[in-house]
KOLGU-4560 file (N, C-alpha, C; in nm, 3 decimals, padded with zeros to 5 digits):
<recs>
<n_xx: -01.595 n_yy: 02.053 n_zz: 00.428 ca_xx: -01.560 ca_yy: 02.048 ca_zz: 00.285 c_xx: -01.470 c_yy: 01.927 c_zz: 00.258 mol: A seq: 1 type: UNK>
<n_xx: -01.388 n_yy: 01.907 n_zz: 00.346 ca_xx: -01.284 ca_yy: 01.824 ca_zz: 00.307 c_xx: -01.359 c_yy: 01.674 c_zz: 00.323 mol: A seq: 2 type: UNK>
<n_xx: -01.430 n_yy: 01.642 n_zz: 00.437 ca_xx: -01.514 ca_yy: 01.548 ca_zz: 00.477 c_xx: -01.621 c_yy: 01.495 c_zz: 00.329 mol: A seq: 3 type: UNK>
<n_xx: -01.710 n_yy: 01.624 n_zz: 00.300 ca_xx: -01.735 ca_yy: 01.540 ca_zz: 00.170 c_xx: -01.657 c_yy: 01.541 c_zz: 00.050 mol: A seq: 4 type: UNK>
<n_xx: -01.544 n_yy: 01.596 n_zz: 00.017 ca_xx: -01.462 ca_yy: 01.530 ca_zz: -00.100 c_xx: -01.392 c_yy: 01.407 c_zz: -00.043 mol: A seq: 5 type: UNK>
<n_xx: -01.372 n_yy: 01.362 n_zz: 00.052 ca_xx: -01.304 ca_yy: 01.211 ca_zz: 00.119 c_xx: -01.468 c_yy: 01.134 c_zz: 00.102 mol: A seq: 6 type: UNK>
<n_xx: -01.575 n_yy: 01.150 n_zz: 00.120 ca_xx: -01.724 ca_yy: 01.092 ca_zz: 00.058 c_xx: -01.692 c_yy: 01.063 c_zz: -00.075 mol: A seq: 7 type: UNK>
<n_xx: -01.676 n_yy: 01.142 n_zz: -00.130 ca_xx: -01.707 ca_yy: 01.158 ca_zz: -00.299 c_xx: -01.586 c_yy: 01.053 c_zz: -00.360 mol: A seq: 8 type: UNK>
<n_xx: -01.471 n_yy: 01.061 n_zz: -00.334 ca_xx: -01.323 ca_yy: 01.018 ca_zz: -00.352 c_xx: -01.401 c_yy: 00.838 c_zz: -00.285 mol: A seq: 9 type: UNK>
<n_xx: -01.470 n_yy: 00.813 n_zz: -00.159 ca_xx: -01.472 ca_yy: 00.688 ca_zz: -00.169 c_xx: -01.580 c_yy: 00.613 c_zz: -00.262 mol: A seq: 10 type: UNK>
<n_xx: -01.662 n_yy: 00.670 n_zz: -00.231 ca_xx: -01.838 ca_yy: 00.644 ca_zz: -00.348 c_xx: -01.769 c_yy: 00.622 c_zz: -00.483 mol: A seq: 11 type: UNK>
<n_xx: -01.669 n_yy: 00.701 n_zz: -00.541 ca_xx: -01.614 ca_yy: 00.637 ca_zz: -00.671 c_xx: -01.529 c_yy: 00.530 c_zz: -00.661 mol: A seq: 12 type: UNK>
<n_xx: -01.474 n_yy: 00.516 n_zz: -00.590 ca_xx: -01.410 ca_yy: 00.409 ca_zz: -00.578 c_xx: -01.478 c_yy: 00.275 c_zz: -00.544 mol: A seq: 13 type: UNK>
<n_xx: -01.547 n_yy: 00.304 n_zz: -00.453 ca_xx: -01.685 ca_yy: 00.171 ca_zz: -00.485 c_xx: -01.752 c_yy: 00.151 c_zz: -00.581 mol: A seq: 14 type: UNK>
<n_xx: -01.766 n_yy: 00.300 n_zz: -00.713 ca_xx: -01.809 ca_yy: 00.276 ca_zz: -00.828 c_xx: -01.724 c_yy: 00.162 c_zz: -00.908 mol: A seq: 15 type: UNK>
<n_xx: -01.612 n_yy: 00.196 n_zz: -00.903 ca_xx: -01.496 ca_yy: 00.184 ca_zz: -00.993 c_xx: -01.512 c_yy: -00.016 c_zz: -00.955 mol: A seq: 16 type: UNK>
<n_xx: -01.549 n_yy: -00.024 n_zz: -00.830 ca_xx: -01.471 ca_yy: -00.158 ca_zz: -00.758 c_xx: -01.653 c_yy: -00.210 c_zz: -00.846 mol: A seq: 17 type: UNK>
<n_xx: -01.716 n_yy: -00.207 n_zz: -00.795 ca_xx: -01.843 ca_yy: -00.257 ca_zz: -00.881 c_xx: -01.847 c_yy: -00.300 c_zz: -00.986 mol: A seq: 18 type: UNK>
<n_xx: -01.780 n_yy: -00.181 n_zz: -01.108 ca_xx: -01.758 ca_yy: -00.164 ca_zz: -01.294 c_xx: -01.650 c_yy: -00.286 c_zz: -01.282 mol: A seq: 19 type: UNK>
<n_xx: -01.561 n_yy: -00.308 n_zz: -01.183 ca_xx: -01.447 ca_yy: -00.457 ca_zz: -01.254 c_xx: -01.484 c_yy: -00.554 c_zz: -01.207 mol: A seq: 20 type: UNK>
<n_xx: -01.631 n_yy: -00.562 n_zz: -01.099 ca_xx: -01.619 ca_yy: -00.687 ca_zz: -01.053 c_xx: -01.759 c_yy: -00.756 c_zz: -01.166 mol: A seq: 21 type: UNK>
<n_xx: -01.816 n_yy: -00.678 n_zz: -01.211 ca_xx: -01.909 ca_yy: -00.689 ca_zz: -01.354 c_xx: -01.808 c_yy: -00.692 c_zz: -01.402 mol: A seq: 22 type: UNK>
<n_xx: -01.749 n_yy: -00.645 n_zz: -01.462 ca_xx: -01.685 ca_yy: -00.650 ca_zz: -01.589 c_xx: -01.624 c_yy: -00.811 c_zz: -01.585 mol: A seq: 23 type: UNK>
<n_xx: -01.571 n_yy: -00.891 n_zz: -01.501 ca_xx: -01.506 ca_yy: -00.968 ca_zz: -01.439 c_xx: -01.626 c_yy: -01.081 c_zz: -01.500 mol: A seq: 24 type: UNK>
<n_xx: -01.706 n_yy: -01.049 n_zz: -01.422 ca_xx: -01.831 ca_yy: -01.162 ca_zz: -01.446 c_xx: -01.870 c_yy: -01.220 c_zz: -01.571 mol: A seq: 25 type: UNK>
<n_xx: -01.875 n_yy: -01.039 n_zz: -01.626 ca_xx: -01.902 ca_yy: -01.084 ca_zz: -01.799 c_xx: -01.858 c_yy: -01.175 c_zz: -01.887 mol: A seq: 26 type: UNK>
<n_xx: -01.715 n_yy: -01.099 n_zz: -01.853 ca_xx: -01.607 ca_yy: -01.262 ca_zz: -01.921 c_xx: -01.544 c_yy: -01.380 c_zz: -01.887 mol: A seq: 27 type: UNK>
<n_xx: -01.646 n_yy: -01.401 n_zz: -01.752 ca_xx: -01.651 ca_yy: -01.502 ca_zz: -01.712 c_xx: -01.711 c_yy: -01.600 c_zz: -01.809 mol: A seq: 28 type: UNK>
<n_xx: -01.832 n_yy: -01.513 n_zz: -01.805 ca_xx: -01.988 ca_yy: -01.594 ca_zz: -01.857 c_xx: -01.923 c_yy: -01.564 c_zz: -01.995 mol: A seq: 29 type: UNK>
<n_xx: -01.844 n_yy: -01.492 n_zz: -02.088 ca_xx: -01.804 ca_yy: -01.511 ca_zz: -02.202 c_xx: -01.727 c_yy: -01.664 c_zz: -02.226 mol: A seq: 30 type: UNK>
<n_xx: -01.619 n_yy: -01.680 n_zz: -02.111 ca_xx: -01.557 ca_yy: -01.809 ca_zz: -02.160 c_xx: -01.599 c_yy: -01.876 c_zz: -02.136 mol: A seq: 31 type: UNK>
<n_xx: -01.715 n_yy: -01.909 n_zz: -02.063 ca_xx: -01.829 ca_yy: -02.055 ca_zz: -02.052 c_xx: -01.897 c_yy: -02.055 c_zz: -02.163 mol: A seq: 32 type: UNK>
<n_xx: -01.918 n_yy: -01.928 n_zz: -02.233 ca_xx: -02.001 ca_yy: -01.965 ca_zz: -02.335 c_xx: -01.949 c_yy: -02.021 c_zz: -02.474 mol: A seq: 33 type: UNK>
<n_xx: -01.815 n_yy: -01.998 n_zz: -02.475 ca_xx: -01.695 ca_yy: -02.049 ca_zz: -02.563 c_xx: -01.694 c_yy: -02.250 c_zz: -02.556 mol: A seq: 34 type: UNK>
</recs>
């Protein structure tokens, strides 16, 4: 049990790390487009 909530607890956190490194990109490509 504990084994897959320490799964679940990292898989979001690789979610989380994914959503800012897009997010990152976006407004990258926003201030080039400026």
């Amino acid at each position: 049990l504990q084994f897959e909530v320490g799964a679940q607890s990292s898989s979001y956190e690789h979610f989380v790390v994914l959503c800012s490194v897009r997010c990152s990109k976006m407004a990258s490509q926003l201030e080039n487009l400026r």
